[in-house]
Every structure is written in C-alpha cells, then in structure tokens.
C-alpha positions, 0 to 999 in steps of 0.5 A: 333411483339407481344411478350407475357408475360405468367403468373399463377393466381390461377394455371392457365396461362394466357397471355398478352401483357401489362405491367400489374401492380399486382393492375391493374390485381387485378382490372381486375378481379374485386377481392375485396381486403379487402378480401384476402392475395396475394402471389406473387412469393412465398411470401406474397406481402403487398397491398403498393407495388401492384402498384410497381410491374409489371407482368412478365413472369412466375411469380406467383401469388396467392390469398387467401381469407380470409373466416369466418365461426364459 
C-alpha cells in the first residue's frame, strides 16, 4: 500500500510517494536557484540545508524570485 505524502508548492497541492529532498524537488521542477529565496514552512530555509531536509506531509513551501526592474 502507497502511502502519499501531500505537500503545497506556490499554493498549489501535490502528492507523491518518494522521499523527496527540498533540492531534489527544486530540481524537478527545473527552478534556477540563483534566482530565488525558498520559504519553507513559514520561514526562510538557507540553500545548505536543501539537501537535508525532506518533504513532508503538509509542508509548505514557497519560492520567490528575485525580480530586477529600474
């Protein structure tokens, strides 16, 4: 039997049944991490820990790029 992790990226749910690291995601959906701050679970998670720190159920997670303008 499956069981399903379900975790919010951006808002929106997903689900899955691996134990995805937060850079493993990040890879997955191919985000270019030089341009953006991740949030994860409410507070800001520093670029050395993403391989650390697995996806759980219910976590959150939030990218926000980075955006130049003048």
């Amino acid at each position: 039997m499956c069981k399903f992790k379900y975790f919010f990226l951006n808002g929106q749910q997903y689900r899955t049944t691996y134990n995805l690291t937060i850079l493993e995601l990040i890879q997955y959906f191919n985000f270019n991490t030089s341009l953006f701050v991740l949030e994860y679970n409410n507070q800001i998670c520093n670029k050395k820990k993403w391989n650390n720190i697995f996806v759980d159920n219910n976590d959150k997670i939030e990218i926000v790029t980075i955006v130049g303008g003048g």
